[in-house]
Each structure stands twice: as C-alpha cells, then as structure tokens.
N, CA, C and O atoms as CSV, one atom per row, in Angstrom:
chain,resi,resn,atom,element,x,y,z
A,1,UNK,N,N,16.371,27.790,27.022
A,1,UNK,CA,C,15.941,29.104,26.633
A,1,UNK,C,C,14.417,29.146,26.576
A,1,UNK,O,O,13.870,30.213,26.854
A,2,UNK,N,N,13.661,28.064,26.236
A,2,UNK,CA,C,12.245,27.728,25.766
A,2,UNK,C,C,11.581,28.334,27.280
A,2,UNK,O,O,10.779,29.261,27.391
A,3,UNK,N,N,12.237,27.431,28.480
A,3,UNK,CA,C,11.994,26.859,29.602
A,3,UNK,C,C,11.880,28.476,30.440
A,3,UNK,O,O,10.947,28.824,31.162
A,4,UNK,N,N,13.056,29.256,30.112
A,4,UNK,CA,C,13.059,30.990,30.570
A,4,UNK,C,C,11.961,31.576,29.978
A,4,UNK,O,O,11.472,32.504,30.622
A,5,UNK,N,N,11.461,31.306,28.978
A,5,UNK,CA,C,10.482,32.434,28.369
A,5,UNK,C,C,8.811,31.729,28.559
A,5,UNK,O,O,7.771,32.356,28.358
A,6,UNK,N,N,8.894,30.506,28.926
A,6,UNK,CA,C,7.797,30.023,29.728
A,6,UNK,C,C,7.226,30.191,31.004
A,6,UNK,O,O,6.043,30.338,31.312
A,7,UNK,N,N,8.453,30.137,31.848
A,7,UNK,CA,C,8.328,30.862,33.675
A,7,UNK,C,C,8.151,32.194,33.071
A,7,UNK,O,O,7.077,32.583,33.528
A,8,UNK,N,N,8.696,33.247,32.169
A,8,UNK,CA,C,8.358,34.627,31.985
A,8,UNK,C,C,7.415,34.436,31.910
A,8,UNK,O,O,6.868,34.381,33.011
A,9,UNK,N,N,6.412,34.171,30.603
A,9,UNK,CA,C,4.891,33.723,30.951
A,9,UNK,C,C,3.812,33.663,31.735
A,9,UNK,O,O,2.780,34.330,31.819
A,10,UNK,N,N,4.400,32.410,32.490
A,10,UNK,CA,C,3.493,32.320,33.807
A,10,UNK,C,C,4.066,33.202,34.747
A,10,UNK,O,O,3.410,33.213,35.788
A,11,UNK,N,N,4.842,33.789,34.758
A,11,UNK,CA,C,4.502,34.609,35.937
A,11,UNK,C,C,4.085,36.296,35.613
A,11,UNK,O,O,3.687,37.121,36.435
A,12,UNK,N,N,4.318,36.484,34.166
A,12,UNK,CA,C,3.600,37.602,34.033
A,12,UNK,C,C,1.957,37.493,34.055
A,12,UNK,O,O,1.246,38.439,34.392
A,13,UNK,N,N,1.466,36.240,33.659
A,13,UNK,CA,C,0.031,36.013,33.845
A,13,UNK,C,C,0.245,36.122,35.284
A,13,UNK,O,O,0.285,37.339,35.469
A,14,UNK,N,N,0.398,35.568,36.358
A,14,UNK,CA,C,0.350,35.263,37.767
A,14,UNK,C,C,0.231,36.840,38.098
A,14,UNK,O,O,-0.893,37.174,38.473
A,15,UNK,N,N,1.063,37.720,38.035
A,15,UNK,CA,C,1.133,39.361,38.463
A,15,UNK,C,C,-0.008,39.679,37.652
A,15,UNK,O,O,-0.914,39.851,38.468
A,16,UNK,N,N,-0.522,39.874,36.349
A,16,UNK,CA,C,-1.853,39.731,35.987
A,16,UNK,C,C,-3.182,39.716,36.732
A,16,UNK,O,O,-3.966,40.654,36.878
A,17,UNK,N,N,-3.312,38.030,37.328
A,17,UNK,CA,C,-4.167,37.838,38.088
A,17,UNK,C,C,-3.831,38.043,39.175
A,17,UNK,O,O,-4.867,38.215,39.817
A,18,UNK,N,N,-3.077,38.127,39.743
A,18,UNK,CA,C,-2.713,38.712,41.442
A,18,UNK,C,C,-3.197,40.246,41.254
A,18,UNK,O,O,-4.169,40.743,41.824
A,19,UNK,N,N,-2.608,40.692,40.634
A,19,UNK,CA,C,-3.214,42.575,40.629
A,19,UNK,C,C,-4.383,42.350,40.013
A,19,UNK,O,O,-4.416,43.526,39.651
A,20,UNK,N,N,-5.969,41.647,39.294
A,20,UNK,CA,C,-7.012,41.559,39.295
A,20,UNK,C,C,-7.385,41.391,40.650
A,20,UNK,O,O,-8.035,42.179,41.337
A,21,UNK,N,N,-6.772,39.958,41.071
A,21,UNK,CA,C,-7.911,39.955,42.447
A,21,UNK,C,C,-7.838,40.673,43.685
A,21,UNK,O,O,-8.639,40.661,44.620
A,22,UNK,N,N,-6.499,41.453,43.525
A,22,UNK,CA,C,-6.006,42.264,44.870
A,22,UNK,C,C,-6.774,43.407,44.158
A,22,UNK,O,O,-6.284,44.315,44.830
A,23,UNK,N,N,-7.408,43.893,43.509
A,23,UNK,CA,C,-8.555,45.306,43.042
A,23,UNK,C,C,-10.061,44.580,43.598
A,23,UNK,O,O,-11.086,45.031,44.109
A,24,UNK,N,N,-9.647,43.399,43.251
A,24,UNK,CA,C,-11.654,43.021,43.561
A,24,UNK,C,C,-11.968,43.149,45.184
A,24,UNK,O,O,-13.086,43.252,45.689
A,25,UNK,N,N,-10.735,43.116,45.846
A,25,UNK,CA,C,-10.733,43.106,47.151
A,25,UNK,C,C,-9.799,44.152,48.142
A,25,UNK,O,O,-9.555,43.928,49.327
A,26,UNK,N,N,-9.323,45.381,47.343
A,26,UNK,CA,C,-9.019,46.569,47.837
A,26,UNK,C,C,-9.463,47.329,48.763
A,26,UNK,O,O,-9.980,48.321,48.250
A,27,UNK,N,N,-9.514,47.346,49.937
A,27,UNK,CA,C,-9.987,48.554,51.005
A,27,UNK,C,C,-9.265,49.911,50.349
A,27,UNK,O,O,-9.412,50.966,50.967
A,28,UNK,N,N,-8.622,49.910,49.322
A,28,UNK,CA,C,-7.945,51.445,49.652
A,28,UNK,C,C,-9.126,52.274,48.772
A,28,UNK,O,O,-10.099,51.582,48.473
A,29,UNK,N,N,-9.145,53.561,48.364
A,29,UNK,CA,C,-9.413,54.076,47.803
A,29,UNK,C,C,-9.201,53.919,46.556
A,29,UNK,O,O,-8.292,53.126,46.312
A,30,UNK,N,N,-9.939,54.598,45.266
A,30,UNK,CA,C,-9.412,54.022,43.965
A,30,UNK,C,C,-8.334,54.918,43.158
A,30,UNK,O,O,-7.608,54.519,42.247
A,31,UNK,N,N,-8.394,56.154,43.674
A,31,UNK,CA,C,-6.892,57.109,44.042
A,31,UNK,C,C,-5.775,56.201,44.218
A,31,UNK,O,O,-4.834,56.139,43.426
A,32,UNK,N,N,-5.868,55.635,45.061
A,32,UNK,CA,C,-4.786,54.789,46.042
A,32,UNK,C,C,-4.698,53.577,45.390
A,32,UNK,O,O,-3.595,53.182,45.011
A,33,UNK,N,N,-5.810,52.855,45.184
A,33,UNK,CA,C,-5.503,51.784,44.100
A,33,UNK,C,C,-4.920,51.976,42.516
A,33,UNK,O,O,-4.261,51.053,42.037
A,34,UNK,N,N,-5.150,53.048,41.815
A,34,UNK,CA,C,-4.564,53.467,41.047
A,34,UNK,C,C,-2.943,53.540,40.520
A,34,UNK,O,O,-2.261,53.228,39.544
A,35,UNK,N,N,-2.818,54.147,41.802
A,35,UNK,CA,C,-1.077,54.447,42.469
A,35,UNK,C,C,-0.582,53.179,42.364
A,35,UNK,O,O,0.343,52.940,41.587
A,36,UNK,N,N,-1.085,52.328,43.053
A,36,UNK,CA,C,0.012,51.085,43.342
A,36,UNK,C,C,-0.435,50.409,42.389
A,36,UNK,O,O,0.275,49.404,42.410
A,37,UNK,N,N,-1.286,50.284,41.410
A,37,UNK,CA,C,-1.248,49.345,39.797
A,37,UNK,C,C,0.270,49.949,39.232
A,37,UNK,O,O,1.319,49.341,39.019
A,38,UNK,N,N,-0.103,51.530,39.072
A,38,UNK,CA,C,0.859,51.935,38.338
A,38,UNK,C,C,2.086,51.603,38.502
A,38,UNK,O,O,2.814,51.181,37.603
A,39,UNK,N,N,2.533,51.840,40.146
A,39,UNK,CA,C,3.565,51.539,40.633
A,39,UNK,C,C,4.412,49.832,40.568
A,39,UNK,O,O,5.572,49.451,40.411
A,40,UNK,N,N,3.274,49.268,40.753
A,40,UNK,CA,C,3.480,47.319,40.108
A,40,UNK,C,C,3.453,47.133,38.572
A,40,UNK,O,O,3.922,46.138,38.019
A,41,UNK,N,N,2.961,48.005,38.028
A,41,UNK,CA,C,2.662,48.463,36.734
A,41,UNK,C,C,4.426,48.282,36.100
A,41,UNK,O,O,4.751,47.415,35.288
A,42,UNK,N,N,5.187,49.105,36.577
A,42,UNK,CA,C,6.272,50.017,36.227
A,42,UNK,C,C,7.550,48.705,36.941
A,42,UNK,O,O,8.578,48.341,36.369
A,43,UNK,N,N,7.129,48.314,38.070
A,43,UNK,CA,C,8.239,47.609,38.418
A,43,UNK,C,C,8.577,46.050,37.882
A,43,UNK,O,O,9.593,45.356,37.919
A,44,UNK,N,N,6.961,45.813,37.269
A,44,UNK,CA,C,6.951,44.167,36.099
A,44,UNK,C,C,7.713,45.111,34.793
A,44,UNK,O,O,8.191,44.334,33.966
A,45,UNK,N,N,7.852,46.037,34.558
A,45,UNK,CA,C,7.936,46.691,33.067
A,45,UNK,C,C,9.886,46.415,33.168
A,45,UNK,O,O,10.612,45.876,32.333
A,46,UNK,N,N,10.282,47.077,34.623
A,46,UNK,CA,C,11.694,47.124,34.609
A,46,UNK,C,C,11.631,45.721,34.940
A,46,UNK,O,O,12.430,45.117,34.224
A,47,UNK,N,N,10.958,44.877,35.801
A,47,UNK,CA,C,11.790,43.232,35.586
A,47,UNK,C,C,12.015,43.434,34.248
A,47,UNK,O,O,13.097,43.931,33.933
A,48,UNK,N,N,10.847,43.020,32.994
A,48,UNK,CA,C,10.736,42.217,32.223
A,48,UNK,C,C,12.055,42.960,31.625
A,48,UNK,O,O,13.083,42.293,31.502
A,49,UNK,N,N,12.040,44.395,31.234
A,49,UNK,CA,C,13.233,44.640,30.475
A,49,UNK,C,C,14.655,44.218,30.889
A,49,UNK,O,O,15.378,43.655,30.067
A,50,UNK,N,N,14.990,44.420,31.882
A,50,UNK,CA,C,15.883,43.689,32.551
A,50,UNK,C,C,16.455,42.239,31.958
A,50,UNK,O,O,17.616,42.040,31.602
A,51,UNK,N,N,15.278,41.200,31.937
A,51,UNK,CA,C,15.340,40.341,31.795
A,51,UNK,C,C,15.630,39.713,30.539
A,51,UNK,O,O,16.196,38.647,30.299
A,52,UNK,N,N,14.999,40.816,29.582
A,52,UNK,CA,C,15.207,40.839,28.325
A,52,UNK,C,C,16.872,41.250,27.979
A,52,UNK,O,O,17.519,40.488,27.261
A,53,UNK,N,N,17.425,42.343,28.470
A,53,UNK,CA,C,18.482,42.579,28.266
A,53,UNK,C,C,19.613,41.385,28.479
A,53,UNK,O,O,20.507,41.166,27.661
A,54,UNK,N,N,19.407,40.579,29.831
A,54,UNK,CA,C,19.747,39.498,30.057
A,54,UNK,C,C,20.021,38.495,28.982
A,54,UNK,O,O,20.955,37.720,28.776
A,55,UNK,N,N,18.838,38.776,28.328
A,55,UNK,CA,C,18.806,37.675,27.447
A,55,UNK,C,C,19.523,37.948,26.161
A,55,UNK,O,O,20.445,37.175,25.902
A,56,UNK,N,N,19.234,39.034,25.199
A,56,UNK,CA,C,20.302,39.758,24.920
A,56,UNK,C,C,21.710,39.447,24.662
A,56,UNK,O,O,22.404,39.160,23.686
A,57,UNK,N,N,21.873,39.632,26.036
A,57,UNK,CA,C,23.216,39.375,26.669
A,57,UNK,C,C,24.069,37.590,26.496
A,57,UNK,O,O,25.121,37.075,26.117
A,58,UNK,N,N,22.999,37.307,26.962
A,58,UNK,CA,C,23.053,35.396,26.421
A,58,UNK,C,C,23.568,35.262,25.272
A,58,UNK,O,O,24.638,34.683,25.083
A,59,UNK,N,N,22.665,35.929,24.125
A,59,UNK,CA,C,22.472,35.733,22.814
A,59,UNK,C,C,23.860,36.052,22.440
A,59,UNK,O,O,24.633,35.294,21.855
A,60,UNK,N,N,24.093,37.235,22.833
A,60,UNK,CA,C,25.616,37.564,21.825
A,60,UNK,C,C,26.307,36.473,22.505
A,60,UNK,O,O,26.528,35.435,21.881
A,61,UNK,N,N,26.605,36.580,23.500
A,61,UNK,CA,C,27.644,35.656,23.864
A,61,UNK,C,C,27.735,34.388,23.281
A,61,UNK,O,O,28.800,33.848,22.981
A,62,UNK,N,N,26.378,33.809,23.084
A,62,UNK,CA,C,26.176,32.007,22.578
A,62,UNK,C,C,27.013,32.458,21.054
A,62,UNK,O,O,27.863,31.770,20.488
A,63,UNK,N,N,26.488,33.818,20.602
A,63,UNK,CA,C,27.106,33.667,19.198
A,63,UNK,C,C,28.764,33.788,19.069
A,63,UNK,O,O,29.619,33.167,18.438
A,64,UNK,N,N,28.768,34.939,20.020
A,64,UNK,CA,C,30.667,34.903,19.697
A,64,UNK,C,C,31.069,33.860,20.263
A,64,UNK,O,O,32.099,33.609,19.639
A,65,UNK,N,N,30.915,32.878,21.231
A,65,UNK,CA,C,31.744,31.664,21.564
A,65,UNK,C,C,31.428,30.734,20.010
A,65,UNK,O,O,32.411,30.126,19.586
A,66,UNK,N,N,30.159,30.621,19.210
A,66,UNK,CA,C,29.908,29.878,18.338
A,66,UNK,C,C,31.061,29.975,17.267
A,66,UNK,O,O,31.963,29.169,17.042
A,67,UNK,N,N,30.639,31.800,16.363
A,67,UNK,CA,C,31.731,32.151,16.097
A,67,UNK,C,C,33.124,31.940,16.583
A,67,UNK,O,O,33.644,31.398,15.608
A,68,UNK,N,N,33.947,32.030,17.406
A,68,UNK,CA,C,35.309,31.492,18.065
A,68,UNK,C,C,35.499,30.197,17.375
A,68,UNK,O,O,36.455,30.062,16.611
A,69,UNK,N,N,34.497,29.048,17.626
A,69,UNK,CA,C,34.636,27.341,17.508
A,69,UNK,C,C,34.493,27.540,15.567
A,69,UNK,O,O,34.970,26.708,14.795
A,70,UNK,N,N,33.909,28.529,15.211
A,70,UNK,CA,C,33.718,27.742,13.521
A,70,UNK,C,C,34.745,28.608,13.063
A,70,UNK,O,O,35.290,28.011,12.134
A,71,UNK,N,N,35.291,29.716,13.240
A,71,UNK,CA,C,36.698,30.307,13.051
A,71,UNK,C,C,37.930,29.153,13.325
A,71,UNK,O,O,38.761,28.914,12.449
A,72,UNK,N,N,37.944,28.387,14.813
A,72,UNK,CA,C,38.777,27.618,14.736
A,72,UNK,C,C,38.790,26.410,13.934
A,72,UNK,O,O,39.709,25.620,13.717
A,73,UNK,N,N,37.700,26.423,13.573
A,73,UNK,CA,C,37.221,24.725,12.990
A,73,UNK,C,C,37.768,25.108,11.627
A,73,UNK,O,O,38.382,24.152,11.155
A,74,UNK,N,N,37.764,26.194,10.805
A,74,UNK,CA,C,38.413,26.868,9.518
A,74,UNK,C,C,39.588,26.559,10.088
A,74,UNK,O,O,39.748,25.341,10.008
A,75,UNK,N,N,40.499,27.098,10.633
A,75,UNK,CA,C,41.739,27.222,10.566
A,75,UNK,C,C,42.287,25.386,10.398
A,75,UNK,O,O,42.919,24.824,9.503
A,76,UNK,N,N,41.735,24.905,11.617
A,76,UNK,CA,C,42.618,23.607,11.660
A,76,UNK,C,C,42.089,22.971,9.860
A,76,UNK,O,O,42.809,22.368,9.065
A,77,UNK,N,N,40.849,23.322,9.706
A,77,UNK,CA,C,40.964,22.355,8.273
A,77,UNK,C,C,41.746,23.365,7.457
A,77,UNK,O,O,42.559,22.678,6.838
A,78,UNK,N,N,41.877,24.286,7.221
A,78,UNK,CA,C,42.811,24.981,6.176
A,78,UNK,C,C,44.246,24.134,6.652
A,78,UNK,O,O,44.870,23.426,5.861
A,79,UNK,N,N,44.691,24.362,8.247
A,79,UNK,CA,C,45.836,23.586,8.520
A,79,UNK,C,C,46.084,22.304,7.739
A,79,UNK,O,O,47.061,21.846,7.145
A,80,UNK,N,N,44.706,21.851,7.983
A,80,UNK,CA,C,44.748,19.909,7.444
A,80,UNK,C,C,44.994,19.849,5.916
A,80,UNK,O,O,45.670,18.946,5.423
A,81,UNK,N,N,44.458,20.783,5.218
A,81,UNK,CA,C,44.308,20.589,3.508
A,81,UNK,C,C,46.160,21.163,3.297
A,81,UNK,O,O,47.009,20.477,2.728
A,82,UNK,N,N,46.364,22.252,3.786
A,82,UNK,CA,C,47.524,22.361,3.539
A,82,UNK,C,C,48.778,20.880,3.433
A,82,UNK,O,O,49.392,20.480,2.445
A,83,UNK,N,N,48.793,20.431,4.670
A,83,UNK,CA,C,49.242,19.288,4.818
A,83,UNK,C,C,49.220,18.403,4.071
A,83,UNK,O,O,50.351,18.035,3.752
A,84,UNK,N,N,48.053,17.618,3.415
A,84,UNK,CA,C,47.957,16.722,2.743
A,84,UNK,C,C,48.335,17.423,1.208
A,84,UNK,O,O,48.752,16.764,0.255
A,85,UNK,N,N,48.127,18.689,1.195
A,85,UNK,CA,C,49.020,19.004,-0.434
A,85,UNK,C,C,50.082,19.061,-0.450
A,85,UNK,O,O,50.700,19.211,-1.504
A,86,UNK,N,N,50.868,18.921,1.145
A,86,UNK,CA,C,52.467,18.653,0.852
A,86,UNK,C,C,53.571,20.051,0.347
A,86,UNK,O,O,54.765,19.847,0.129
C-alpha cells in the first residue's frame, strides 16, 4: 500500500515537472498553452480520483474479509469453550 502511494508521488511530481518544462519550451500561444495545462490539469485530477476510489475500494474489502476471519475466529472459540464445559 506504502509502495502505491509512493509511485502516486513520483509521478504526480513527474506530470508537475513535465508540464513546467513543456511551458518553458511551448511554440503555442499562451491562449493555447493555457488550454492544454487545464486540460492535463483535469485529466491528473480524474486519474488521481480514480485511483483514490480504487483505493477505497481496497480498504473496505481488506476490512470485510478481516471482519469475516475475526467473526469466524469468535465462533470456533465460543464452539471450543462450549465443549470443554461439557
């Protein structure tokens, strides 16, 4: 999980400095350069959320399988104590 939110990191720095040095060296207009920040702007915004949701998504799941195993882990010892009281 550490290891996912580290590559997020570096590569949101990387799009960072990639859209700095692609402005220092723009032929377009600054109209036109404008446009396509915004537009790279908007499409790192839907990765990242995306990605986030993803993750999210991880999260519950790690918990309800967790939950599942300590629900079962109750039952069999309630099973076990029963037993030994005979």
């Amino acid at each position: 999980m550490a290891s996912d939110n580290s590559k997020l990191i570096w590569f949101t720095a990387g799009v960072a400095l990639g859209a700095t040095i692609s402005l220092l060296f723009a032929p377009n207009s600054g109209e036109e350069t404008r446009r396509r920040i915004r537009d790279k702007a908007n499409e790192g915004r839907e990765k990242l959320s995306g990605k986030g949701r993803d993750l999210m998504d991880q999260g519950r799941h790690l918990y309800d399988k967790g939950r599942q195993i300590a629900d079962e882990a109750a039952d069999l010892f309630d099973r076990g104590r029963r037993m030994v009281e005979g």
